[in-house]
mmCIF file of the N, C-alpha and C atoms, coordinates in Angstrom:
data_MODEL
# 
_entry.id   MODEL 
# 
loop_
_atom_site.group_PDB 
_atom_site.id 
_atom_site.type_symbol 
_atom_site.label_atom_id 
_atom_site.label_alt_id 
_atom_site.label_comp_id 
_atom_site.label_asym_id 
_atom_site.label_entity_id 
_atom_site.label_seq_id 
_atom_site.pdbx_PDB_ins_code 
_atom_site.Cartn_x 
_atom_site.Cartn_y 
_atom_site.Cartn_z 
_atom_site.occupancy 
_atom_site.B_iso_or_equiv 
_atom_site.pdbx_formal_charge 
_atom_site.auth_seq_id 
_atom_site.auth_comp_id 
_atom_site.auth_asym_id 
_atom_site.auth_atom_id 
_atom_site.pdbx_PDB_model_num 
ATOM 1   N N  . UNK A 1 1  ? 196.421 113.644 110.368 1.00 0.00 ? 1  UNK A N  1 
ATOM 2   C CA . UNK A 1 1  ? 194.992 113.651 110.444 1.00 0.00 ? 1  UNK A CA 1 
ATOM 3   C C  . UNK A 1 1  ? 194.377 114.334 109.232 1.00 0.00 ? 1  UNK A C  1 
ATOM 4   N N  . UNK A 1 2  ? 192.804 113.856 109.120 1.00 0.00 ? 2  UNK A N  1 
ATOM 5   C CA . UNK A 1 2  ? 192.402 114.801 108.292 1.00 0.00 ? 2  UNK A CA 1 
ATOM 6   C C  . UNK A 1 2  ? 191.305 115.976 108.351 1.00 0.00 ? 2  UNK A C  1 
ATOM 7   N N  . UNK A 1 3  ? 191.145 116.746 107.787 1.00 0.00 ? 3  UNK A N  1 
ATOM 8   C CA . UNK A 1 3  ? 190.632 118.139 108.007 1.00 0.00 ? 3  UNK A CA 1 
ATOM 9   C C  . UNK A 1 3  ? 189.292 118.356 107.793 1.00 0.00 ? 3  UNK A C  1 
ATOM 10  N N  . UNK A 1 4  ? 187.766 118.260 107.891 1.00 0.00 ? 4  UNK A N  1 
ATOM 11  C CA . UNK A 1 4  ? 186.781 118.191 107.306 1.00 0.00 ? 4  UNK A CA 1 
ATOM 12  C C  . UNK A 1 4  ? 186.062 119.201 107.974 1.00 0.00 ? 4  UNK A C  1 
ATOM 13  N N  . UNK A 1 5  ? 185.345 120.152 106.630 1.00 0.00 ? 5  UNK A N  1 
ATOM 14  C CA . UNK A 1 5  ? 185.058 121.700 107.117 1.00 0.00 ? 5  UNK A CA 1 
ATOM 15  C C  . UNK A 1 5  ? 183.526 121.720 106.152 1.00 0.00 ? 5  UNK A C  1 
ATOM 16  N N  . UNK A 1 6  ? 182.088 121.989 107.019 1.00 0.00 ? 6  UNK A N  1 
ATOM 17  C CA . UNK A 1 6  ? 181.162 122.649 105.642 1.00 0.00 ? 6  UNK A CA 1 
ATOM 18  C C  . UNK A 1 6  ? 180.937 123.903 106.496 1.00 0.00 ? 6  UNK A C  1 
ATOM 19  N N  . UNK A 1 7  ? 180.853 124.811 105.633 1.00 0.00 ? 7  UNK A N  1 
ATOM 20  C CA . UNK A 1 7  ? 181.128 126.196 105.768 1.00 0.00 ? 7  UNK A CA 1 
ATOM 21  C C  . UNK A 1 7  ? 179.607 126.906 105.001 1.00 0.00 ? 7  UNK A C  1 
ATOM 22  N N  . UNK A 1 8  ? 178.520 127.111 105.776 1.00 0.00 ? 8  UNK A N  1 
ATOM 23  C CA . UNK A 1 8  ? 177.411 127.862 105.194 1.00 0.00 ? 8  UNK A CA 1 
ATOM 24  C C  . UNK A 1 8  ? 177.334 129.287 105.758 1.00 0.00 ? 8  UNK A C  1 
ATOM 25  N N  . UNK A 1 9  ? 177.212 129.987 104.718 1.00 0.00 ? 9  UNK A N  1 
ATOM 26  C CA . UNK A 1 9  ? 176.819 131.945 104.808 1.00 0.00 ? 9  UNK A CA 1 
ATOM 27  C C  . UNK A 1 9  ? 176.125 131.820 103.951 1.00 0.00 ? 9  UNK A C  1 
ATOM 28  N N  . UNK A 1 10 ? 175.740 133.252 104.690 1.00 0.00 ? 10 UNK A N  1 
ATOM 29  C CA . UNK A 1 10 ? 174.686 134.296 104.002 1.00 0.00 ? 10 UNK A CA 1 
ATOM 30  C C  . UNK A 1 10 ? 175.484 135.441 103.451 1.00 0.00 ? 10 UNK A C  1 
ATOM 31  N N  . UNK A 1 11 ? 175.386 135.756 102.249 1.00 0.00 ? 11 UNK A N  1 
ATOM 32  C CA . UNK A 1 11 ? 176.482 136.906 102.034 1.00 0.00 ? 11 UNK A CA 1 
ATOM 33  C C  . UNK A 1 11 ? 175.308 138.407 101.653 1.00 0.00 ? 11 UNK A C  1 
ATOM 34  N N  . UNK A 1 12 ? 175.241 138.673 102.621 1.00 0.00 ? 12 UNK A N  1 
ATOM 35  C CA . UNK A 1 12 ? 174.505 140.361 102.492 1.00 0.00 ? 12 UNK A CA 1 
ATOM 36  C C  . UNK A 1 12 ? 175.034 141.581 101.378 1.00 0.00 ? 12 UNK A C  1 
ATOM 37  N N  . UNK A 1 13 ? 174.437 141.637 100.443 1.00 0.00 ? 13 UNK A N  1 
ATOM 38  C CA . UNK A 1 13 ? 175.312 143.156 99.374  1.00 0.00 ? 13 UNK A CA 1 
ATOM 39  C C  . UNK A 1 13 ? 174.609 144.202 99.498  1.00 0.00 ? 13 UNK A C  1 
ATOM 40  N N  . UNK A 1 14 ? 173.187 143.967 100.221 1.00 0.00 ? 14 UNK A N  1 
ATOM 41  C CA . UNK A 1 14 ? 172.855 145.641 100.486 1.00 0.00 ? 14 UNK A CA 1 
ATOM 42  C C  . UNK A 1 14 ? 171.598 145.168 101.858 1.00 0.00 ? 14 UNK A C  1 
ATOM 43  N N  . UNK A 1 15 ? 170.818 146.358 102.096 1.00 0.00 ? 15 UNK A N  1 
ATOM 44  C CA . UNK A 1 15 ? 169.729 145.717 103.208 1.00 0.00 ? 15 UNK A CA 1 
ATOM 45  C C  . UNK A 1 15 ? 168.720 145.733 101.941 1.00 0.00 ? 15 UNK A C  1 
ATOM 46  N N  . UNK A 1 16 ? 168.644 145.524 100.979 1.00 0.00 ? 16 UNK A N  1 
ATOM 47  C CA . UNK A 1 16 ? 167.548 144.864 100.313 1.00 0.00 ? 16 UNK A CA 1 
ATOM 48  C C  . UNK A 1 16 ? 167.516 143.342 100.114 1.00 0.00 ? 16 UNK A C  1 
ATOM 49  N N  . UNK A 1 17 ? 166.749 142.881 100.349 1.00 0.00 ? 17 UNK A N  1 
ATOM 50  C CA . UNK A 1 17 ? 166.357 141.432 100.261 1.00 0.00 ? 17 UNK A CA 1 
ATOM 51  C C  . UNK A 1 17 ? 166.953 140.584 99.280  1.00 0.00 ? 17 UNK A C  1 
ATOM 52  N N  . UNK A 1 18 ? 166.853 141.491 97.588  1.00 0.00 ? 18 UNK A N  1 
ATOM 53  C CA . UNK A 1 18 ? 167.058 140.769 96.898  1.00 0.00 ? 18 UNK A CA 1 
ATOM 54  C C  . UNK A 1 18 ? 168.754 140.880 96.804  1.00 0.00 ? 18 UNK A C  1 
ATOM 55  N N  . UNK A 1 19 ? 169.878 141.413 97.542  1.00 0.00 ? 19 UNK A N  1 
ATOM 56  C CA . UNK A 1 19 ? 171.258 141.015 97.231  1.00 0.00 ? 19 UNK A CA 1 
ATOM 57  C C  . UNK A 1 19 ? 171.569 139.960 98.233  1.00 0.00 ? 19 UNK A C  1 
ATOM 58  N N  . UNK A 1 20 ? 170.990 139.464 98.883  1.00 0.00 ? 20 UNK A N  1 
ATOM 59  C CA . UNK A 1 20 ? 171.014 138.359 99.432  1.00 0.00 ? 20 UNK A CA 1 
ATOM 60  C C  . UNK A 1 20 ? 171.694 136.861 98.690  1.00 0.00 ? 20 UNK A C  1 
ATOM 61  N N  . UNK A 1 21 ? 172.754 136.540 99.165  1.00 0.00 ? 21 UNK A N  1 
ATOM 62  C CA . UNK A 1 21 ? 173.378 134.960 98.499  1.00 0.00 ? 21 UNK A CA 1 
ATOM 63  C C  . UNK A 1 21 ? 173.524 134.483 99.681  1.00 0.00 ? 21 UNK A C  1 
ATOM 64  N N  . UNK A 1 22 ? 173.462 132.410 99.590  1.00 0.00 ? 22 UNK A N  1 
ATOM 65  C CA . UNK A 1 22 ? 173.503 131.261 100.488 1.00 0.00 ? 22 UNK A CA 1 
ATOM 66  C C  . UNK A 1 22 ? 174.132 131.239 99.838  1.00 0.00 ? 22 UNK A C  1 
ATOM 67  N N  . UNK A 1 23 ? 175.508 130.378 100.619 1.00 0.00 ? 23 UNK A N  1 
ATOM 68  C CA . UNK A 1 23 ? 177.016 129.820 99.960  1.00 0.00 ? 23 UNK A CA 1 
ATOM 69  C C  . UNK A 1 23 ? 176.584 128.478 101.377 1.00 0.00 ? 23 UNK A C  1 
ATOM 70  N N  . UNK A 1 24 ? 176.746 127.351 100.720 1.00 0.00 ? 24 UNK A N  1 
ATOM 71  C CA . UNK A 1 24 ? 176.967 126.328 101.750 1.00 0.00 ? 24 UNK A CA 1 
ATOM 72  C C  . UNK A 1 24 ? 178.245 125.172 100.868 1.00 0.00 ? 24 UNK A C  1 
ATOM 73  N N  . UNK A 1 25 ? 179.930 125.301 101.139 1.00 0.00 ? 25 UNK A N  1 
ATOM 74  C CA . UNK A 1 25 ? 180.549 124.864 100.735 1.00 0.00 ? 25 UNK A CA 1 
ATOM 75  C C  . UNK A 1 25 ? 181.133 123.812 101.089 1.00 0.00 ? 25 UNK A C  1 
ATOM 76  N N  . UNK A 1 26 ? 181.452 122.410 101.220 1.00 0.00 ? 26 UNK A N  1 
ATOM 77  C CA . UNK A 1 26 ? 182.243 121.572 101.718 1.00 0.00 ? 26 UNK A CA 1 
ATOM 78  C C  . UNK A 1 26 ? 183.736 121.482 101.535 1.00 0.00 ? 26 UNK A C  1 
ATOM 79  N N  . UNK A 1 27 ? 184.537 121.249 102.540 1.00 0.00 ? 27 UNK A N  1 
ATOM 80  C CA . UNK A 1 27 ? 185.693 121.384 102.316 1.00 0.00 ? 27 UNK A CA 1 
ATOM 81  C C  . UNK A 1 27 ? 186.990 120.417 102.990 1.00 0.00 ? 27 UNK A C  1 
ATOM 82  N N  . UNK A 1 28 ? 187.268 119.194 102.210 1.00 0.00 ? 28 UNK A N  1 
ATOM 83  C CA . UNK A 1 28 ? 188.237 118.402 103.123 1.00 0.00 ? 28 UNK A CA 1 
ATOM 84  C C  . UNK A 1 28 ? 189.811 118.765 102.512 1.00 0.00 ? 28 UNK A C  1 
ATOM 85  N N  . UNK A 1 29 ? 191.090 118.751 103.436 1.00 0.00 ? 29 UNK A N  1 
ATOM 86  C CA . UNK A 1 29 ? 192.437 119.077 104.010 1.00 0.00 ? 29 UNK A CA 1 
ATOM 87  C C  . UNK A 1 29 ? 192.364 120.403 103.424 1.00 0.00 ? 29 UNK A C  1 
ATOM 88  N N  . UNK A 1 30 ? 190.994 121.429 103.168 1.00 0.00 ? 30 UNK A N  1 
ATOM 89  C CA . UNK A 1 30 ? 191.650 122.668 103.024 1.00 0.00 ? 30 UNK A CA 1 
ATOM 90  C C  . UNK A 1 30 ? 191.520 122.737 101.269 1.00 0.00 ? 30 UNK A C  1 
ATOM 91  N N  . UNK A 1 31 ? 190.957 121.838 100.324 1.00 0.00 ? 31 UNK A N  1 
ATOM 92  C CA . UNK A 1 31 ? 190.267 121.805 99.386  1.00 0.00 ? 31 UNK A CA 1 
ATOM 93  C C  . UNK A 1 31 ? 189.261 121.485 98.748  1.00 0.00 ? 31 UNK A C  1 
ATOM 94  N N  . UNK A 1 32 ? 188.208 123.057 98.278  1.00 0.00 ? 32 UNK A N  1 
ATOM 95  C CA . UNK A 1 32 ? 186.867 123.215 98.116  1.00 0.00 ? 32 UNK A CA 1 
ATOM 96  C C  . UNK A 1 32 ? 186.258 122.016 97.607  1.00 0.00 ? 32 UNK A C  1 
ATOM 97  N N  . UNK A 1 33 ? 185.529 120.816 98.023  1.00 0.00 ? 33 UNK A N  1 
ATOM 98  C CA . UNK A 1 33 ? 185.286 119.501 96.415  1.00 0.00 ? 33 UNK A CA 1 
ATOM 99  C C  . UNK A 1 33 ? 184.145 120.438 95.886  1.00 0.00 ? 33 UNK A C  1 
ATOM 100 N N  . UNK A 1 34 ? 183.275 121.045 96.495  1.00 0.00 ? 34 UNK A N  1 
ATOM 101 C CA . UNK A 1 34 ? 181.615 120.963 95.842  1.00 0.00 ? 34 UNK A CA 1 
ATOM 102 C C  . UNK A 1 34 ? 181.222 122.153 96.947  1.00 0.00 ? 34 UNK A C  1 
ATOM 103 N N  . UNK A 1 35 ? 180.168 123.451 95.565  1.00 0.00 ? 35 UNK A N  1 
ATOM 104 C CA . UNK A 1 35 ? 179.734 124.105 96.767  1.00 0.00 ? 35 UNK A CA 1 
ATOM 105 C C  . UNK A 1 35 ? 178.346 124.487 96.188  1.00 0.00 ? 35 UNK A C  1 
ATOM 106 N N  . UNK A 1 36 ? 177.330 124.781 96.976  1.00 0.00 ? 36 UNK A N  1 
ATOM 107 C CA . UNK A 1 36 ? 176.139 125.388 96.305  1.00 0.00 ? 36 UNK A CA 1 
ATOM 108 C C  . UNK A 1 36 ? 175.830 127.277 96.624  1.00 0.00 ? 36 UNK A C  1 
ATOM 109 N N  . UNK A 1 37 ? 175.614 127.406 95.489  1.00 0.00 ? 37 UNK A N  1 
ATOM 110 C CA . UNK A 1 37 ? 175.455 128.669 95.673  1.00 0.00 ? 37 UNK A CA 1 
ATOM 111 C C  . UNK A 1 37 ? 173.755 129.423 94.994  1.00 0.00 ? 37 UNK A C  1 
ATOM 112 N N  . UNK A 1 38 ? 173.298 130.016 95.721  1.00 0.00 ? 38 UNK A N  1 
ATOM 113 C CA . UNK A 1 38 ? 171.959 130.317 95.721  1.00 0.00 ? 38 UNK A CA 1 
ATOM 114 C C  . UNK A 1 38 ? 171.638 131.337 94.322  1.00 0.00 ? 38 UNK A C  1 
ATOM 115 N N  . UNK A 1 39 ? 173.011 131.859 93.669  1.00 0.00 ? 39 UNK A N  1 
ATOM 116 C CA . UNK A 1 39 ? 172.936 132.601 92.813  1.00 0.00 ? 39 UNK A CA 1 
ATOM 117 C C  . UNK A 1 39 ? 172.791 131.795 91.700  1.00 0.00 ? 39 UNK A C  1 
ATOM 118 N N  . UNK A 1 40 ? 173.944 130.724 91.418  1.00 0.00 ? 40 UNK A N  1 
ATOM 119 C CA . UNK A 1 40 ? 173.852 129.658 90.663  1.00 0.00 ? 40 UNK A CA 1 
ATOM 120 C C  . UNK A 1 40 ? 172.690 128.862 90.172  1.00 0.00 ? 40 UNK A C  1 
ATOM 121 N N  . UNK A 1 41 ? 172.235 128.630 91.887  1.00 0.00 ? 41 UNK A N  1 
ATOM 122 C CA . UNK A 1 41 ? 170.633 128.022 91.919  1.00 0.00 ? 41 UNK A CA 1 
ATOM 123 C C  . UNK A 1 41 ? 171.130 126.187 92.005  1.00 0.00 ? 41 UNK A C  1 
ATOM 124 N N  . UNK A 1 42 ? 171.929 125.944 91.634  1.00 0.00 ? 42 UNK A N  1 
ATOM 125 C CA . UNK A 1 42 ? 172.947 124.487 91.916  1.00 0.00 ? 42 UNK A CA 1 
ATOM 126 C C  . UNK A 1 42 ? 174.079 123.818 92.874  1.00 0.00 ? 42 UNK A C  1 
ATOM 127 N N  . UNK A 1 43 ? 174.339 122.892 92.727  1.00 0.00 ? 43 UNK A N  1 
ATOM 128 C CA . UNK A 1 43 ? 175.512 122.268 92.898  1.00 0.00 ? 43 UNK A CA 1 
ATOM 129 C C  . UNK A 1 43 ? 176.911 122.215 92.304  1.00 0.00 ? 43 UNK A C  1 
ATOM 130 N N  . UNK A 1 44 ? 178.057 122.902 92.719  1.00 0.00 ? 44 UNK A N  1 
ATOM 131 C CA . UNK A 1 44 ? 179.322 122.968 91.588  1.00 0.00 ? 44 UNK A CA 1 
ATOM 132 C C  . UNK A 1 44 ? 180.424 122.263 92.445  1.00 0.00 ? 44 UNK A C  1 
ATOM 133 N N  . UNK A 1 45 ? 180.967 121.471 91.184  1.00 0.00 ? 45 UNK A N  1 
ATOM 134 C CA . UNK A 1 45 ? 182.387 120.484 92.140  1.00 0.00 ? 45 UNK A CA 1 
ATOM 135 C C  . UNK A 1 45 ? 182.644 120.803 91.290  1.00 0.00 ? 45 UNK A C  1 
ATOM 136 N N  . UNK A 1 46 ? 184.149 121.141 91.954  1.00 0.00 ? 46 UNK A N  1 
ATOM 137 C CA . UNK A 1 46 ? 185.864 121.228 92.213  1.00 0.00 ? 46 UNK A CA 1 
ATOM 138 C C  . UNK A 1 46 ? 186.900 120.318 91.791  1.00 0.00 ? 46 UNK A C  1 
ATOM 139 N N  . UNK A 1 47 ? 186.245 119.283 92.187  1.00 0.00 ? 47 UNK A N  1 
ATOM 140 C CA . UNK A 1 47 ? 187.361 117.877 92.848  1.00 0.00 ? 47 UNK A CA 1 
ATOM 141 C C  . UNK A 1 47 ? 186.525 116.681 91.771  1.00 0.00 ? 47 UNK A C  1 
ATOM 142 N N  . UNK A 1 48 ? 187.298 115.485 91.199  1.00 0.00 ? 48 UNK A N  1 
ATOM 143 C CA . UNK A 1 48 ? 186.630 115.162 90.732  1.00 0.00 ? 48 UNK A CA 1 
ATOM 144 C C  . UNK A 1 48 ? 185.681 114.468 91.803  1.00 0.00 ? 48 UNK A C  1 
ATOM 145 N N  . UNK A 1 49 ? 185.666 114.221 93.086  1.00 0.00 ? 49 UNK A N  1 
ATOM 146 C CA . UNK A 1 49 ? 184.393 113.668 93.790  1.00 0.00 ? 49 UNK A CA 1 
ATOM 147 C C  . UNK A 1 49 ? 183.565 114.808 93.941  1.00 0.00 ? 49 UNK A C  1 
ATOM 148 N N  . UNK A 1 50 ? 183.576 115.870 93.724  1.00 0.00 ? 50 UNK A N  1 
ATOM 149 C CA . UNK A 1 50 ? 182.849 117.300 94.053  1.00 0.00 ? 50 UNK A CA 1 
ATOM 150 C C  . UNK A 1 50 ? 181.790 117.310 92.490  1.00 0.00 ? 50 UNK A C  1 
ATOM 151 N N  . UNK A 1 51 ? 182.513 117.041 91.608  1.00 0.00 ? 51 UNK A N  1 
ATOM 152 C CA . UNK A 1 51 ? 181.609 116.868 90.387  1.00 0.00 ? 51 UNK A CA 1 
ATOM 153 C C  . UNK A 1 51 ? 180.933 115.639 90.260  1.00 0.00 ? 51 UNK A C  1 
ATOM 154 N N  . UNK A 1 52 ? 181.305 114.452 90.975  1.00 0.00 ? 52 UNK A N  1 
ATOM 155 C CA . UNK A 1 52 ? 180.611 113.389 90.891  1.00 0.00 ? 52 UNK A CA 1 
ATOM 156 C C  . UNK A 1 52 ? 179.210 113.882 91.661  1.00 0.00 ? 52 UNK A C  1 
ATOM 157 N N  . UNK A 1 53 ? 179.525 113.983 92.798  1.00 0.00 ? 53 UNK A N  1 
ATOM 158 C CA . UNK A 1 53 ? 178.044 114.618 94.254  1.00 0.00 ? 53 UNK A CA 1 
ATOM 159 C C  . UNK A 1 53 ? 177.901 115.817 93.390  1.00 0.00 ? 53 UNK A C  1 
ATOM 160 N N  . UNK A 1 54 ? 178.207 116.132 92.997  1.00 0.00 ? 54 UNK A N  1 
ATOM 161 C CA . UNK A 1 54 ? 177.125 117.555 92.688  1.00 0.00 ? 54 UNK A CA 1 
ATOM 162 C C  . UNK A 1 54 ? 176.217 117.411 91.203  1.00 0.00 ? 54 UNK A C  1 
ATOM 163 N N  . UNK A 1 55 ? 176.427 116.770 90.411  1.00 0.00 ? 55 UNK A N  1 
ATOM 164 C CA . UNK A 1 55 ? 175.500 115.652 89.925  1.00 0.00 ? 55 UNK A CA 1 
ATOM 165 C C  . UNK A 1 55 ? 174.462 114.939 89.842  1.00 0.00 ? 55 UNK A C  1 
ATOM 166 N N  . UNK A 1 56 ? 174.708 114.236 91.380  1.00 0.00 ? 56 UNK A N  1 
ATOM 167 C CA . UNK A 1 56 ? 174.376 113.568 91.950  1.00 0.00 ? 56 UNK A CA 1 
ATOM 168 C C  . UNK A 1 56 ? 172.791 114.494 92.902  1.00 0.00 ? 56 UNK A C  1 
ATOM 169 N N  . UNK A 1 57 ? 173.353 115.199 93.622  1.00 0.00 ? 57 UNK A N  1 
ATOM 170 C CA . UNK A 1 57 ? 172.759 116.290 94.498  1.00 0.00 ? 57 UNK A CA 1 
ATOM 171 C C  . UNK A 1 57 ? 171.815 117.199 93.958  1.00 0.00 ? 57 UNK A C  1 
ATOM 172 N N  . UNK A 1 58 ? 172.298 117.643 92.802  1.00 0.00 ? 58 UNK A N  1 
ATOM 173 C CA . UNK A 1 58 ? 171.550 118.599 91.680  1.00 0.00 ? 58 UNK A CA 1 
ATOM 174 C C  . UNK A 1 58 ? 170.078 117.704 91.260  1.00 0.00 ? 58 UNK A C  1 
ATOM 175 N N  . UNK A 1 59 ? 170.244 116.465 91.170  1.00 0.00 ? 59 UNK A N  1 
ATOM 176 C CA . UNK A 1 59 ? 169.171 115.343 90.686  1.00 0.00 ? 59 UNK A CA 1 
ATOM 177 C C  . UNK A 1 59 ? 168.072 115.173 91.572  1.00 0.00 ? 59 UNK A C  1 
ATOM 178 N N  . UNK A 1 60 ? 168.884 115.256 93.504  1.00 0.00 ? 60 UNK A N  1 
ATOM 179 C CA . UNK A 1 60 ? 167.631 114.574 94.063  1.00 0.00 ? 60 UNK A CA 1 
ATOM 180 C C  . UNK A 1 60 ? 167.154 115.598 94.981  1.00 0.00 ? 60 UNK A C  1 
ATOM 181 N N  . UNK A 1 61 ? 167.093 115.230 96.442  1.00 0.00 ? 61 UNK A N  1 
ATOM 182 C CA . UNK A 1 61 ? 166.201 116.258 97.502  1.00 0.00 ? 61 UNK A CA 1 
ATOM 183 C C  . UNK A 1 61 ? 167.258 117.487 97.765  1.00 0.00 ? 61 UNK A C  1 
ATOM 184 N N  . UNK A 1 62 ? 168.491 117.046 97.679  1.00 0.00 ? 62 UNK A N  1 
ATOM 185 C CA . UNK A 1 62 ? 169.091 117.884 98.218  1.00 0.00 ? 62 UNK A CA 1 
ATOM 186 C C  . UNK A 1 62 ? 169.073 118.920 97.601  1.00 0.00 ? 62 UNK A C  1 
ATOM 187 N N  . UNK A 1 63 ? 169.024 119.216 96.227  1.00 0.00 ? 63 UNK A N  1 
ATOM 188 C CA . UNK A 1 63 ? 169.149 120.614 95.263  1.00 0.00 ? 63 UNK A CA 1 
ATOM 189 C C  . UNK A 1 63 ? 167.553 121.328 95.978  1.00 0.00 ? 63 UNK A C  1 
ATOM 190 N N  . UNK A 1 64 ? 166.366 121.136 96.301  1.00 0.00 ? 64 UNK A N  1 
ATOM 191 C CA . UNK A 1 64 ? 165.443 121.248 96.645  1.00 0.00 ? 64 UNK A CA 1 
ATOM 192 C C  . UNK A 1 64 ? 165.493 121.923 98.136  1.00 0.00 ? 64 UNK A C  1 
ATOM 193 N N  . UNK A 1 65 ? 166.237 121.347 99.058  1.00 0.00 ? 65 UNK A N  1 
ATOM 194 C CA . UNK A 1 65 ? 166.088 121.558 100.250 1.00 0.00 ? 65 UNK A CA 1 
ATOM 195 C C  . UNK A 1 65 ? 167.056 123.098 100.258 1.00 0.00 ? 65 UNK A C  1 
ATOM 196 N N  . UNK A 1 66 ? 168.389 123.126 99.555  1.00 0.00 ? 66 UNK A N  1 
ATOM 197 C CA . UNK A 1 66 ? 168.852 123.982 99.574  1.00 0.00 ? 66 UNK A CA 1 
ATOM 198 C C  . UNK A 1 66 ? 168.545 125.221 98.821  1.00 0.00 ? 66 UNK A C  1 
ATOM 199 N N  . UNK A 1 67 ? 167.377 124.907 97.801  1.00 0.00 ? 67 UNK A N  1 
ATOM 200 C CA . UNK A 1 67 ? 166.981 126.241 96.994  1.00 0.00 ? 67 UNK A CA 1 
ATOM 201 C C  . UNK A 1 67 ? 165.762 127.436 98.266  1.00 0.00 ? 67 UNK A C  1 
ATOM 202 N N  . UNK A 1 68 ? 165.894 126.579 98.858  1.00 0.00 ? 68 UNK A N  1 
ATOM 203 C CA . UNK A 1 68 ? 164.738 126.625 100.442 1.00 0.00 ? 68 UNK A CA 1 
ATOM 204 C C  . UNK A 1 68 ? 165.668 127.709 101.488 1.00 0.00 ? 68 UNK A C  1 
ATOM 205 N N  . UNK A 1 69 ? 166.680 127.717 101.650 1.00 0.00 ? 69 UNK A N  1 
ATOM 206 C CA . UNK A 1 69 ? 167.949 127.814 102.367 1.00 0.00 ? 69 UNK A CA 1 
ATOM 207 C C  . UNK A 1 69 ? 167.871 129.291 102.820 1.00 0.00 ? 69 UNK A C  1 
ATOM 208 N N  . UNK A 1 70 ? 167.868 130.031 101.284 1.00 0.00 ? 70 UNK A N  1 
ATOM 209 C CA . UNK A 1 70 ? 167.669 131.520 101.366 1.00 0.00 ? 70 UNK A CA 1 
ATOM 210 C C  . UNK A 1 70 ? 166.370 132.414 101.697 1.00 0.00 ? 70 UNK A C  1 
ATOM 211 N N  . UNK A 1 71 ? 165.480 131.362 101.587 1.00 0.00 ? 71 UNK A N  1 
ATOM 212 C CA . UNK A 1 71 ? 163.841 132.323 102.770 1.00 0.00 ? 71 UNK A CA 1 
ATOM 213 C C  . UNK A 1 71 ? 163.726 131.757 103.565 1.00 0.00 ? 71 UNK A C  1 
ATOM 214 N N  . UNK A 1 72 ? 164.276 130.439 103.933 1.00 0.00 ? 72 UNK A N  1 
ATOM 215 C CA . UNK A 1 72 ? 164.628 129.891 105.518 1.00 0.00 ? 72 UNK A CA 1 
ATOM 216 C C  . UNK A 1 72 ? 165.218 130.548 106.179 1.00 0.00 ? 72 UNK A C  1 
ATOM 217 N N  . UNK A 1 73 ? 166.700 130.960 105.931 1.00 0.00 ? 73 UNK A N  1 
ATOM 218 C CA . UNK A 1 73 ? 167.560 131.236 106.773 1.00 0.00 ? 73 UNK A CA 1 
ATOM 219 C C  . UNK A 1 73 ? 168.150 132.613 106.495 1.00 0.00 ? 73 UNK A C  1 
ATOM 220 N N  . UNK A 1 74 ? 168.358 133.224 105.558 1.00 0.00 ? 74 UNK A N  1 
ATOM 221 C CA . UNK A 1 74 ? 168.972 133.958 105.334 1.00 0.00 ? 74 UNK A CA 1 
ATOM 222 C C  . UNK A 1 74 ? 168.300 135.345 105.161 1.00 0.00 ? 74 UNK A C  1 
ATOM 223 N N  . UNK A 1 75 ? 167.050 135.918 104.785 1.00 0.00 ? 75 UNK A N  1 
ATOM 224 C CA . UNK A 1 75 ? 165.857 136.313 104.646 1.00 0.00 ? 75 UNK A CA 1 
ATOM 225 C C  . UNK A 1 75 ? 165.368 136.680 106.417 1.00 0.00 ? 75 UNK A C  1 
ATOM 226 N N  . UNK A 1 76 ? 164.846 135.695 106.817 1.00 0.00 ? 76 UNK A N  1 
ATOM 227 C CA . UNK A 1 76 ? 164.663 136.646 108.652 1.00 0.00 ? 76 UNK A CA 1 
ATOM 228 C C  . UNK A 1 76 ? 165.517 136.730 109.551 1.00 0.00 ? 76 UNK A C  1 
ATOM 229 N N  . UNK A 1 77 ? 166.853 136.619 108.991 1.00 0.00 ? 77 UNK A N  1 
ATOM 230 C CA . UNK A 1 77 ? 168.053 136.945 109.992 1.00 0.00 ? 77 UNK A CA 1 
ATOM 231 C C  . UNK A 1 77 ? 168.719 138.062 109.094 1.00 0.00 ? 77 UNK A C  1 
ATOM 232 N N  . UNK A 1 78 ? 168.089 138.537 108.044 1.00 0.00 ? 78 UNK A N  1 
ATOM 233 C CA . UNK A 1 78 ? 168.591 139.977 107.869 1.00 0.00 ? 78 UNK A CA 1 
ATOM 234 C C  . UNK A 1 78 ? 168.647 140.987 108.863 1.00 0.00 ? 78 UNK A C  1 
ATOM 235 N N  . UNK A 1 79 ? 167.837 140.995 108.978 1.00 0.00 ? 79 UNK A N  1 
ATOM 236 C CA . UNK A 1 79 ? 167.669 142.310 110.316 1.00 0.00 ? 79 UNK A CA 1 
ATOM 237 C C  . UNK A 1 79 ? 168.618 142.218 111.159 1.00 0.00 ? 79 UNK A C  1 
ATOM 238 N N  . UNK A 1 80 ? 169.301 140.725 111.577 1.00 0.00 ? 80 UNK A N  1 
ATOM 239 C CA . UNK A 1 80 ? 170.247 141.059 112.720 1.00 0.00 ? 80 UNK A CA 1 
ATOM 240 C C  . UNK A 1 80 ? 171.486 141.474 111.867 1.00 0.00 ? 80 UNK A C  1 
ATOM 241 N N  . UNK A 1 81 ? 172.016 141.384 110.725 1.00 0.00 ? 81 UNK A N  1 
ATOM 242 C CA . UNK A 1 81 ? 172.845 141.912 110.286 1.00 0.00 ? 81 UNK A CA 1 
ATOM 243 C C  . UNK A 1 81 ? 173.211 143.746 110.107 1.00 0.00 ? 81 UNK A C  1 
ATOM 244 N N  . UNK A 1 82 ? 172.039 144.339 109.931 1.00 0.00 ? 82 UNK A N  1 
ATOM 245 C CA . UNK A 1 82 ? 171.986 146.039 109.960 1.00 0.00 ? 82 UNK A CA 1 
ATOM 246 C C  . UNK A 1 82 ? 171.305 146.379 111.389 1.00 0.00 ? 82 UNK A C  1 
# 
């Protein structure tokens, strides 16, 4: 069979707002293709289909929706972390 994993965090480095990182990574049999990271501000592949979509992704809604990610989601669920 095969293995298909997307894996999104919030990675907390202090209770200030601004050490705040979104990691939302995709991952099939257990290797990373493509991940976005909020520090980056992009799309990064791995695999050559991970560099094809992230390309691809970086171009249209999706780079947009995910630059959104970190005062959506990650930002008022601080508090439950401390």
């Amino acid at each position: 069979g095969y293995f298909n994993q997307r894996v999104t965090e919030c990675r907390y480095s202090s209770k200030d707002l601004q050490g705040i990182e979104y990691i939302d990574s995709y991952v099939f049999n257990q290797v990373e293709n493509i991940r976005f990271n909020s520090t980056v501000g992009k799309y990064v592949g791995y695999t050559e289909l991970g560099v094809k979509n992230a390309e691809a992704w970086n171009k249209g809604p999706e780079l947009a929706q995910m630059l959104g990610q970190l005062e959506r989601y990650c930002k008022p669920n601080a508090d439950l972390r401390y």
